[in-house]
N, C-alpha and C positions, 0 to 999 in steps of 0.2 A: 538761270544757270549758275552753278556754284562759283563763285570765283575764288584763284588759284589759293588765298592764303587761309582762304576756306576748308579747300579741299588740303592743306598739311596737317591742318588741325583734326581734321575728320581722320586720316590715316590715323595718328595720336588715341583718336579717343576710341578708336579701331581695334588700335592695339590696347589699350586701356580695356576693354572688352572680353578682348582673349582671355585677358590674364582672369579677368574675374568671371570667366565663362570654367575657366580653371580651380575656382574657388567655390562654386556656388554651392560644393556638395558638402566640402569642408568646414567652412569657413563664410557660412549663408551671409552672419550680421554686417560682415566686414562686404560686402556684396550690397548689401541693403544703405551700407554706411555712405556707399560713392554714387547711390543713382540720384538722391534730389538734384544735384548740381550737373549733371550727364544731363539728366530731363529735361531742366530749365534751359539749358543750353539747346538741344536737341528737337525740341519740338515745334521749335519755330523756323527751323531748317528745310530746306525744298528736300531735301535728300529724308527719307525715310527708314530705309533699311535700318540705321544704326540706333532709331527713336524706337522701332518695332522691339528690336532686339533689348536695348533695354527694358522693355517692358516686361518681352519676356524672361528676362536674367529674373528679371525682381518678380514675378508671378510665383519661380521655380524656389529663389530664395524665401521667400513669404511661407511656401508650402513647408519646405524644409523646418520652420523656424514652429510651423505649427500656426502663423496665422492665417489659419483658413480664409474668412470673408476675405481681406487684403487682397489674400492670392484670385482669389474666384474673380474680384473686381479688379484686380489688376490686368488677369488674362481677358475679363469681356472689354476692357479699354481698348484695349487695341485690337480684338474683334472688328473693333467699331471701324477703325482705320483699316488692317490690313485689305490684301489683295486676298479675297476668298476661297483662292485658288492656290496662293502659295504657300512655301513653306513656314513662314512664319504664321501664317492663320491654321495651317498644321498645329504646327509646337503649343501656340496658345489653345487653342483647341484641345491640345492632350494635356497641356495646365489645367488646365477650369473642369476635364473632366477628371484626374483623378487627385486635385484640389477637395473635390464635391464627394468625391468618393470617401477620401480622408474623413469630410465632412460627417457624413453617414446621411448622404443625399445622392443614391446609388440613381434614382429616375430622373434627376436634373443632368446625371451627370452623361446617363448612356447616351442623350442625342449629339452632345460635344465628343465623343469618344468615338460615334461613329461618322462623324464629320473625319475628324483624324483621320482615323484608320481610309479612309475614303481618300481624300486630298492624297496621302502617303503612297494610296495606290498608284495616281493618278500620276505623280513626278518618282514614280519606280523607285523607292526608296524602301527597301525593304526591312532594314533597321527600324523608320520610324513606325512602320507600318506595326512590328510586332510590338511593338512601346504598348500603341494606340487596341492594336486586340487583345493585350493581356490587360491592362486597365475595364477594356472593355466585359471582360469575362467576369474580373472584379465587382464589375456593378451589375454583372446578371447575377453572380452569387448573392448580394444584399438583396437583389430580386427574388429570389428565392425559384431564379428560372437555372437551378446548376444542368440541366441537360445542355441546354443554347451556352453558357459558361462553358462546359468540358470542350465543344467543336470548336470556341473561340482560341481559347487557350492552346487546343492545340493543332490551330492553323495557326497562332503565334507564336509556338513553339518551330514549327515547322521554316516559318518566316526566318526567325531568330537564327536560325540555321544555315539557312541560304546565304544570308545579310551577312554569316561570320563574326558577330555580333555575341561575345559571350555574357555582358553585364545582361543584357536582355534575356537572353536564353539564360540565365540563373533565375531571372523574375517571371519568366513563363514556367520551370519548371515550380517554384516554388507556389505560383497561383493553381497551378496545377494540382499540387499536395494537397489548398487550401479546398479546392471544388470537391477532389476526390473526398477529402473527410467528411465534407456536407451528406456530401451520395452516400456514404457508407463506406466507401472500399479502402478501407483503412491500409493495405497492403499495399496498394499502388501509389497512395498520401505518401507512406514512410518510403517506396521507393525513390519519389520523386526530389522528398526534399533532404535525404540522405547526399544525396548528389549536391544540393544545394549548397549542404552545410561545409560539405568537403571542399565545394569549387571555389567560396567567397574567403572574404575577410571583414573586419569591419563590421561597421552596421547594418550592412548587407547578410552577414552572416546573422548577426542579432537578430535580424527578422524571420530568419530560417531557423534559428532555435526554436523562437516564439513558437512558428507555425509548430513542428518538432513536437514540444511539450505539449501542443493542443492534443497533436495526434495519439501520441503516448499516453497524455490521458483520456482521452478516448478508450484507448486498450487497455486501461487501467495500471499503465505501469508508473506507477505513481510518484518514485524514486528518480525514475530517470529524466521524467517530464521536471521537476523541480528542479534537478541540477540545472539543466536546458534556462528556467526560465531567470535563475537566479546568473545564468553566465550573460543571457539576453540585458537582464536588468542593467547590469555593470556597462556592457558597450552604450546601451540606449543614455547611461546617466554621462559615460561619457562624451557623446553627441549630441545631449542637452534636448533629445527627443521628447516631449512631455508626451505625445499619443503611445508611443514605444513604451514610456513607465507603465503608463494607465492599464496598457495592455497586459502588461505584465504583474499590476499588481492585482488584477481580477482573478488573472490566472493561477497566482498563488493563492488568492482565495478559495476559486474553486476545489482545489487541492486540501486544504486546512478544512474545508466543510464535509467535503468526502470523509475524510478521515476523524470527524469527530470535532476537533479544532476550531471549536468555535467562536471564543473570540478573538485566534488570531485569523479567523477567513473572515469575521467582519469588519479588526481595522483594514483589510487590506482592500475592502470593498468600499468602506469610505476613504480612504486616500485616490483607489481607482475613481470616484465619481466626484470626488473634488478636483479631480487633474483632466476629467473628460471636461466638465462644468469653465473648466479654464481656457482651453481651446475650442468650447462650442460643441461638441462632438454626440450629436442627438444620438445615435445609434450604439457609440459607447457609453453613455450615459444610462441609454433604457436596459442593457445588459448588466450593468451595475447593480443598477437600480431594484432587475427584476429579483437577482442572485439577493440582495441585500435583504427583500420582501420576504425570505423563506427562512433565512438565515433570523431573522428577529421576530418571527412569528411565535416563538415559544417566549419571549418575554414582554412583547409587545405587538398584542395582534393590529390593533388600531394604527400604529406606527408601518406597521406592514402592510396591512390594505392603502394606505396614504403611498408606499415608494410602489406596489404592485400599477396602480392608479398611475401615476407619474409616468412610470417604466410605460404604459401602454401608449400614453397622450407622446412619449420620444418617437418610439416605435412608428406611430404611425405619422409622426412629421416627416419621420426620415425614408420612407417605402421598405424599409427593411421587415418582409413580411414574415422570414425565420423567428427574426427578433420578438416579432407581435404574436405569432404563434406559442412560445412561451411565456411570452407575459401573460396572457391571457391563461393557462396552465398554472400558472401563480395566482393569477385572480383566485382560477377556483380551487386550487388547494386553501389558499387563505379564509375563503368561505366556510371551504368544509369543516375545517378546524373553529369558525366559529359557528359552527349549526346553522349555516341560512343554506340550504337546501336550495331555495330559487336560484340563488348566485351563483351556486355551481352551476348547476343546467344551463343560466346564460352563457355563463364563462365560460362550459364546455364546447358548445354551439356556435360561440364565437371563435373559439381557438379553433374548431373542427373545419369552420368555412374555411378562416383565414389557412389554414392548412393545406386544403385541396387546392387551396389558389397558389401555394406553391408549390404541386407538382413533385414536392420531393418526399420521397418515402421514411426518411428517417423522422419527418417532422408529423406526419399520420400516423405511426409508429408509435411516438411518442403519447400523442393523443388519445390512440385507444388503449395505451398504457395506463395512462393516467383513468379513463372511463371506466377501466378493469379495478380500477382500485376506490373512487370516489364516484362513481357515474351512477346511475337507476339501476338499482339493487337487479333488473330485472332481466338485463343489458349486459352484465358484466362476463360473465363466461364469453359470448359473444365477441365482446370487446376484448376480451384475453386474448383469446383462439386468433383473432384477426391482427393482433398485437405479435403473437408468437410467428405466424407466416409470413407476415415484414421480417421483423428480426431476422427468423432464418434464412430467408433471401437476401438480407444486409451479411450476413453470417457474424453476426451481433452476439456471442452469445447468451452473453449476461441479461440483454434485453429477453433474448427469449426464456432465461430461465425466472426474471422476473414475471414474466409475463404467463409463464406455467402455475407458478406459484400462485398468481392473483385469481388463477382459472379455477386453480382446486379451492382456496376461500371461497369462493363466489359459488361451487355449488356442493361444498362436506355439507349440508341440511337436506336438499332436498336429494343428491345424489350419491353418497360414499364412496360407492364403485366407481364413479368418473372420476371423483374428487383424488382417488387416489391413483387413478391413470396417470393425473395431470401432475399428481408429487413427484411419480417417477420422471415423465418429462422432465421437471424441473431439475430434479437432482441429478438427472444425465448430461443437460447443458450445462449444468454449474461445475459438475468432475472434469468437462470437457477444455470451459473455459478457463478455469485452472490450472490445468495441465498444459496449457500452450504458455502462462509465462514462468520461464523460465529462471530465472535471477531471484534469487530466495530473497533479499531486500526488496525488488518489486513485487515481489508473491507476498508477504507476510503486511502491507499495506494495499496490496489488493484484496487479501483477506478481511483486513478489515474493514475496508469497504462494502463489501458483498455481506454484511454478516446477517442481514434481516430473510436473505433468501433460506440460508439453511433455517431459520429460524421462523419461519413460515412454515415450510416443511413440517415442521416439528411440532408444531401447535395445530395443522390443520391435522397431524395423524394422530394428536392426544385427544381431537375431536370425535375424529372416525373410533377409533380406539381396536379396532381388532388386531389379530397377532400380527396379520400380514402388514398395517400400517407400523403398529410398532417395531419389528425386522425393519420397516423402510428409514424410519423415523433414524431408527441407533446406525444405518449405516449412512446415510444423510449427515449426523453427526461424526462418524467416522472422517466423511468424505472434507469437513470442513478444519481438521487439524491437519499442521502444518505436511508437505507434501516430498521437498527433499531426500529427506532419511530414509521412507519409504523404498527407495529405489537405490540406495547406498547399499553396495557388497560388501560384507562383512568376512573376516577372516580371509579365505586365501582367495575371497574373491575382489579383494579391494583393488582397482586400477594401477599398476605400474606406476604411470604418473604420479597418484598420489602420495605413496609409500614416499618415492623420490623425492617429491617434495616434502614430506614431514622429515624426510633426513638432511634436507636444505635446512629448515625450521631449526633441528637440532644443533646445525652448528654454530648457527647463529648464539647457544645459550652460554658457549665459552666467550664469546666476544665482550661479554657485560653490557652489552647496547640491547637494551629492554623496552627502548622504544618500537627498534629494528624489530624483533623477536615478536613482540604483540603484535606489528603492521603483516608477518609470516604467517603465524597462528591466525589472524582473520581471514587473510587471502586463502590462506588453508581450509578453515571452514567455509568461505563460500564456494571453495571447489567440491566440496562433498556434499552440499546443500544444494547446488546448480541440477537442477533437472535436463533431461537429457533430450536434444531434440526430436523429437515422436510425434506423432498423432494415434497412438494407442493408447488412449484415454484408458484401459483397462489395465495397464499395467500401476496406473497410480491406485488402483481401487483398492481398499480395504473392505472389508465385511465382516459383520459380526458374527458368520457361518465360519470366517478364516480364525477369528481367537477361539470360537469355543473346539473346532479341530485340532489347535493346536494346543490347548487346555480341556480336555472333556470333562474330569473331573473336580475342575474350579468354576465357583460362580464370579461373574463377568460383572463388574460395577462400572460404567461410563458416565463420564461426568462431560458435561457439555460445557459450551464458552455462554455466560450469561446471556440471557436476551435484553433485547431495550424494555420489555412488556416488566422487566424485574424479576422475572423468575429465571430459572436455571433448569435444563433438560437434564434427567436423570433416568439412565436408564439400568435396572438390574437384568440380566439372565443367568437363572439359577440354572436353567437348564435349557435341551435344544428347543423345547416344543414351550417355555416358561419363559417370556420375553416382557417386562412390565417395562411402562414410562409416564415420567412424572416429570410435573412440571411444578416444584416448588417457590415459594416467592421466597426473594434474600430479600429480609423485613430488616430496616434501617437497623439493629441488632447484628445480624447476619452479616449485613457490610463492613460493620466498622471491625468485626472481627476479622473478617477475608482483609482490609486494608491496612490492619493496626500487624496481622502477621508476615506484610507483604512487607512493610515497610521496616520489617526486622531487617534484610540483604541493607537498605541503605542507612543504617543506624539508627533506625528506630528501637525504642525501649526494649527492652528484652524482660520486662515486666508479666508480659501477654503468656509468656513460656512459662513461669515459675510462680508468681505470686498467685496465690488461694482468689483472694475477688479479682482477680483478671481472667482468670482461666473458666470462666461460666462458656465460652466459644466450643468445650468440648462437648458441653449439651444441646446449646444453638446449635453446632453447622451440623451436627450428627443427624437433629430434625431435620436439615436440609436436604443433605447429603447421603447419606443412609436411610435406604425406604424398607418399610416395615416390612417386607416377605424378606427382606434378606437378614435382617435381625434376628427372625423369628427362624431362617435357616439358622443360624448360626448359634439359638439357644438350643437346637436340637441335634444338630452335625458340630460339634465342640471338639476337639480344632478345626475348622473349615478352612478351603484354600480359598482366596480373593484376587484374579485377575484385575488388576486398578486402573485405567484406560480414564485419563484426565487432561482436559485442553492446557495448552501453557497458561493461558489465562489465571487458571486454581491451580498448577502442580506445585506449587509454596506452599497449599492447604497441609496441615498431617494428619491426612485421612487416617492414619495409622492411630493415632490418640485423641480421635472421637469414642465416645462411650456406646458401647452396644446397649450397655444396662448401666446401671446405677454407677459402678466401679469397677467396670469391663471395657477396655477398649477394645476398637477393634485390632488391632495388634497385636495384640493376645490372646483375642478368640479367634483370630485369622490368620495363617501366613497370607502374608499382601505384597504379591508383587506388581510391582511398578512398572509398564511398558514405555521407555522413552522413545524409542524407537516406533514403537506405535506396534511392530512385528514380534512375537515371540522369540526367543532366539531358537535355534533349529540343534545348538550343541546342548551334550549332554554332560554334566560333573563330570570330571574325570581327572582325580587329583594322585599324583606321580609324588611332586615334592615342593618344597615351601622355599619360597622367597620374602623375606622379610627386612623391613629399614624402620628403625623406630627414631624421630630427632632425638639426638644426645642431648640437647639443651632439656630435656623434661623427663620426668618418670614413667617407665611400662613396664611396669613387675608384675601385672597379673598379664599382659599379652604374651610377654616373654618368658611366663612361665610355659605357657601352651606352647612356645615357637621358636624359641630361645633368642637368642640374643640379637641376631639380626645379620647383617651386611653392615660397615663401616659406614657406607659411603653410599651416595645414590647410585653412585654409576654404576658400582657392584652391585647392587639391588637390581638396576637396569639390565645388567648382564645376563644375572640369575635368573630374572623374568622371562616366560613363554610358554608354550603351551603344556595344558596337563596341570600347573603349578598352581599354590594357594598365595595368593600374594599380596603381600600385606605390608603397609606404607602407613606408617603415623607421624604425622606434619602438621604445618599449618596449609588452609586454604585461604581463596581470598572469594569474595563475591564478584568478579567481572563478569562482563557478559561472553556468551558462544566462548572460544577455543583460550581465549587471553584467562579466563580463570586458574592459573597451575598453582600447584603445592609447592612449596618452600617449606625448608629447615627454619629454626629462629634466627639463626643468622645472615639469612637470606641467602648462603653461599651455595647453598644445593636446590637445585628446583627439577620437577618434574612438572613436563608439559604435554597437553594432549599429542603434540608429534611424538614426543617419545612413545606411547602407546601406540601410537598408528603404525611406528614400523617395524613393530612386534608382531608375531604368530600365537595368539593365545587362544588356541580352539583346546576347549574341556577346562577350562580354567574357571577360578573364582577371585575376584580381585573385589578386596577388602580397602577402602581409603576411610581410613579413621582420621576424616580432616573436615573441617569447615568449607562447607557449601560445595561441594565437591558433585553431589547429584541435585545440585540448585539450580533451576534454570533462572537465567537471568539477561534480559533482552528487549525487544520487541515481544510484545506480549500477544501476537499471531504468530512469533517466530521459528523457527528452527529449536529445538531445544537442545544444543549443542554445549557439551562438559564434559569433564575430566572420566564421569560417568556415559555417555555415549562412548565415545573417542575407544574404551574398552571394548565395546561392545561390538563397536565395527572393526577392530582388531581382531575379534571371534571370541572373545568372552562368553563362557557360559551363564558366569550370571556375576552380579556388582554387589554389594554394599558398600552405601557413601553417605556421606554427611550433608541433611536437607538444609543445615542451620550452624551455626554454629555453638560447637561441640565442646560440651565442658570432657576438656583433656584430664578427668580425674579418675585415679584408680578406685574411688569410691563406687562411679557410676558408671561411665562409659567405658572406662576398662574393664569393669568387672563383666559389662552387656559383652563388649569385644572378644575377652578371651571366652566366656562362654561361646560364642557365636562361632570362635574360629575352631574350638576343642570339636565341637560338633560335625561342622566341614571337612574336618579330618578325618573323621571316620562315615563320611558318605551320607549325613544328611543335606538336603538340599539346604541352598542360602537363605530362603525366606523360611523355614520351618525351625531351620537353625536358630534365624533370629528370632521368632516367635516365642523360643522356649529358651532365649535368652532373658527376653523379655517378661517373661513371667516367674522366671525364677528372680531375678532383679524386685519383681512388684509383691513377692510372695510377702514380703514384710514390709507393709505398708503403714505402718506407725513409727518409721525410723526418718531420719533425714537426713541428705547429703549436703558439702559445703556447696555456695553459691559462686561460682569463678567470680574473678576479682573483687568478692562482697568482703571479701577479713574474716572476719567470725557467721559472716550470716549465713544461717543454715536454710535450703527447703526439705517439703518434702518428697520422701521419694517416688510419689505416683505423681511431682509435676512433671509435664511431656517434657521440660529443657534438662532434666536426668537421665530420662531412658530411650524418647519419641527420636532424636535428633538423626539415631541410624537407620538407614528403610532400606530393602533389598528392591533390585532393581532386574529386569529379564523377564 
């Protein structure tokens, strides 16, 4: 029996206990720092309760701290002691099982987890009881048994409930989200841990991000999952979580590899397995591992087979059957890539078992994905089709449009007609799945992700080759440029709100706060860019049946976003029943001029524009980019109209001063209008009276002879402006990206910004910006193509001319292109015909030469494009 001065000491380290029973979640090391001397004391005492307890403070701190084994063997120590029944062999019991879990040792850990849960029943405690079944759900998930996980989870939820118990009931809803993603139902994941995110704080919260950004990229919304995981990173680096970095730094990997990004998703995949590697952690280690196997396969396949290898021997230390389902899916991609044929058929047979033995659909899904794509040439339709009816019962849509697309490769030889059944599938769930995310920043990075789907499409109907593929093929390509502006009213149908808000914008430009002003203008474009919530996938549809309706008698030139194969989809229709497509290669030539023009907006040479041996890109991209029936229209229909339909990817190209022939652009044998908007505009010219602002800091004697003098002032200009009017602003531009790009005077004191446009009424107008980069898109290069040139147009603009580059301000060239251009508009020819024969009157003397802006004396000549190319009509 204890005697008395025993039993003071015991209250003392009693209370000593509290306090760090108070600390273990904070404050683990400082926990860890007081037990040797508790222990030593403690375990040679009749009294056990207080030696238990320590044990398990320090199991709980151990876990927290990240050292697994510690924790597992500190919780089986006093297994060894406790009463089998009570609550302390409970608690330890729920240590060592979700210790083991942490571990990524889900099959060691369920028989501890259901001891818990069991004991907890047993002494009515319904707190610990949902501890022990949301742990437990956790390791049926590594199990890859997520049915038996969802019932646990939510009789732990349920539990959580009862008990009043909110810390709990946050970690059952959150496991919840975790099981629901496995399954598929990504809807009920984001409802669950919405709730999460809202209810916690702290590192609690940080792990509801985590989960968060899984799910989000799951649905491909790639922007928001990153914010998530980078807010995660920060709390985990604050609680000195090493398994929370790890997790986090995979997950930005995965994200950087989606999107191209490839060496920064592979340091992030070696830091992730150097910090799994550090707390033991088999299960995050083989997910590492496997992600790292694919990611290095294009520069080191042998180094890749070696981590795929590794990744499988984790996998299956740890029971994590998910995890070995992919690795082995890595195996045989990595084979395939290097022709061993046997490797894959193992590797698929292995991933196919290991798959069925987890019971979950997503994970079979994937596999006859993969067998649709690399599997027995013989098989593969088979494995799509079986591929595409998971998906759709996941309501997956991307998967199934993956899975369409693999179905039509696998039989365009021996069947057309099915091959081309299967493109439409594919490009119905890929319109589909586009159209549900919403947020133009996560739209324009999911685009880029998905970009091989359209790009399948495209190559299997230049296979097929007949009209009806080709019609599929160019609206396929239609379907895969950006999707916002489509669905933006223009003129008096622009939303209330938004008007409102571009005249908030406006006030802002008296304040001189230009920071303010830019943070307005973006918020502004992403409200007109934000897709509206729908599931009528048919209202984003564009068709090549809808441009040539609303252009009959122009032929239709669409330019695609390159594919990874290296070539570039090009589609002409001269006419309705006349639809070609080509698939040319951009040959190392080709590129450096698409890059050396791109890199004009960020101060690259402006060489590429003017100088004689730089300027050969007008004969390259013309091979590329212009296919011979339309040339050959064009030497016989002189002047011909050219509808120009180009991804943001190339709209920097100036399709306009490529060469039909020898010393013939197309912008000269063509009026070439430009679709930014992707839609025709539905207004027609209809010109009343002229609005005009020229900067006073520089000369416009041939504009102002057309137009006269102008408005003082911008504001007066802005007055002036609306509809019916010809209206014409000569400034400087700037190249920013989306709505932040406006025009200024030299003195910076006057500026016009896309708000000011927006809360105008300009239906029948034509607005003239004789400014720098003004119809340059400049952005995300899947993005929105949002400028000073749109912004008119959703105003109700009939039609634009604006400046792709920057604009030599000289009356030699581009004033003399301007006032012809604007003399024209005044008396009712359209904008692009105007400029056309701006433009050929300018080139009619082509043995003369204009000054070079900023050169002093240097002269070029006058057929280089940075003379005449720089203005392009737009509408």
């Amino acid at each position: 029996m204890t005697s008395p001065p025993d039993v003071a000491r015991l209250r003392r380290i009693q209370a000593q206990l509290e306090d760090l029973s108070n600390l273990v979640e904070t404050d683990p090391r400082r926990v860890l720092g007081a037990m040797p001397m508790l222990l030593a004391e403690l375990q040679h005492w009749p009294q056990r309760d207080a030696y238990l307890w320590c044990l398990h403070l320090s199991a709980q701190a151990f876990r927290f701290t990240d050292e697994l084994d510690s924790a597992i063997g500190t919780a089986e120590l006093g297994l060894d002691v406790a009463d089998p029944d009570s609550e302390f062999a409970a608690g330890l019991h729920l240590e060592a099982g979700m210790a083991l879990n942490q571990n990524g040792s889900q099959a060691d850990a369920e028989p501890h987890l259901r001891a818990a849960a069991s004991i907890y029943e047993q002494l009515e405690d319904p707190a610990g009881r949902a501890w022990a079944l949301v742990a437990l759900a956790e390791s049926l998930c590594g199990l890859a048994r997520e049915d038996d996980a969802l019932q646990f989870v939510t009789d732990g939820e349920i539990t959580a409930r009862v008990a009043g118990d909110q810390r709990v009931l946050m970690r059952a809803l959150k496991q919840r989200a975790v099981v629901q993603r496995i399954r598929g139902d990504a809807a009920d994941a984001l409802t669950a841990i919405e709730t999460v995110a809202a209810g916690t704080t702290g590192h609690a919260r940080a792990n509801a991000l985590l989960e968060r950004g899984h799910i989000l990229t799951m649905t491909s919304e790639y922007a928001g999952a990153t914010d998530d995981y980078v807010a995660a990173s920060i709390e985990y680096t604050a609680h000195g979580d090493t398994l929370g970095l790890a997790n986090t730094e995979r997950a930005l990997a995965t994200i950087d590899l989606l999107l191209g990004r490839d060496s920064s998703g592979q340091r992030h995949l070696d830091a992730a397995a150097t910090l799994y590697r550090q707390i033991g952690n088999a299960s995050g280690l083989g997910y590492a591992l496997r992600e790292l196997s694919v990611a290095r396969l294009g520069r080191d396949p042998a180094g890749a087979e070696a981590d795929a290898a590794e990744a499988v021997r984790a996998f299956e230390s740890s029971g994590d059957l998910l995890g070995l389902t992919g690795a082995w899916r890595a195996v045989a991609r990595i084979a395939a890539v290097r022709g061993d044929d046997d490797r894959v058929a193992a590797a698929l047979t292995n991933a196919e078992q290991t798959a069925r033995d987890t019971k979950n659909l997503l994970a079979v899904a994937g596999i006859r994905l993969m067998q649709a794509e690399i599997g027995d040439s013989a098989h593969r339709e088979q494995a799509a089709v079986e591929a595409l009816y998971l998906y759709d019962q996941l309501d997956i849509l991307i998967g199934s449009a993956h899975a369409a697309a693999f179905a039509a490769s696998a039989t365009v030889t021996n069947s057309p007609h099915t091959a081309l059944q299967h493109l439409e599938t594919a490009a119905l769930r890929l319109r589909r799945a586009r159209g549900r995310v919403v947020d133009p920043a996560r739209r324009a990075d999911h685009d880029l992700s998905l970009r091989t789907i359209p790009a399948t499409v495209v190559e299997v109907a230049a296979t097929i080759g007949t009209q009806a593929a080709h019609d599929l093929a160019a609206d396929a390509l239609l379907d895969s440029f950006p999707l916002g502006l489509r669905t933006a009213h223009a003129g008096n149908g622009l939303p209330d709100e938004i008007v409102q808000f571009a005249r908030r914008a406006q006030r802002l430009q008296d304040s001189g706060d230009a920071a303010a002003l830019r943070a307005a203008l973006h918020r502004l474009a992403v409200a007109i860019a934000t897709l509206p919530r729908t599931t009528d996938d048919a209202q984003h549809r564009l068709r090549l049946a809808d441009l040539r309706a609303a252009a009959p008698d122009a032929a239709v030139l669409l330019v695609g976003a390159p594919l990874s194969s290296g070539q570039v989809p090009v589609v002409a229709a001269l006419t309705a029943a006349d639809v070609s497509l080509h698939l040319p290669a951009l040959d190392e030539a080709a590129v450096d001029a698409v890059d050396k023009l791109g890199r004009v907006a960020d101060g690259g040479s402006l060489d590429v524009l003017w100088r004689a041996e730089s300027r050969t890109w007008q004969n390259t991209l013309a091979d590329v980019f212009l296919p011979p029936e339309l040339r050959e229209r064009l030497r016989q229909e002189s002047p011909g109209e050219v509808l120009l339909v180009v991804h943001p990817m190339l709209s920097h190209v100036p399709f306009e001063a490529l060469n039909v022939d020898a010393d013939r652009p197309l912008g000269v044998a063509a009026a070439v209008r430009r679709l930014p908007l992707l839609t025709p505009t539905a207004e027609q010219v209809s010109i009343e009276r002229v609005a005009a602002f020229f900067d006073p800091a520089l000369k416009w004697p041939s504009e102002q002879a057309v137009v006269g003098h102008g408005s003082p002032t911008v504001a007066e200009w802005l007055a002036d402006l609306g509809a019916h009017t010809l209206g014409v602003l000569a400034a400087h531009g700037d190249a920013g990206p989306g709505f932040s790009g406006w025009l200024t005077t030299t003195d910076r004191l006057q500026t016009v910004t896309a708000a000011d446009l927006l809360a105008k009424r300009l239906e029948g107008s034509v607005v003239v910006f004789e400014a720098c980069w003004a119809g340059r898109h400049v952005g995300h290069r899947t993005g929105e193509t949002l400028n000073m040139t749109t912004a008119a147009f959703l105003a109700g603009a009939a039609g634009v001319i604006a400046g792709l580059w920057a604009l030599p301000a000289d009356p030699e060239c581009t004033g003399q292109i301007t006032a012809d251009c604007l003399a024209a508009v005044g008396v009712g020819v359209r904008p692009a015909e105007a400029l056309r024969r701006a433009r050929e009157r300018f080139l009619a003397e082509r043995d003369t030469t204009v000054r070079v802006p900023g050169g002093g004396r240097v002269r070029m000549d006058k057929a280089a494009p940075w003379a005449w190319a720089g203005l392009c009509a737009f509408g």
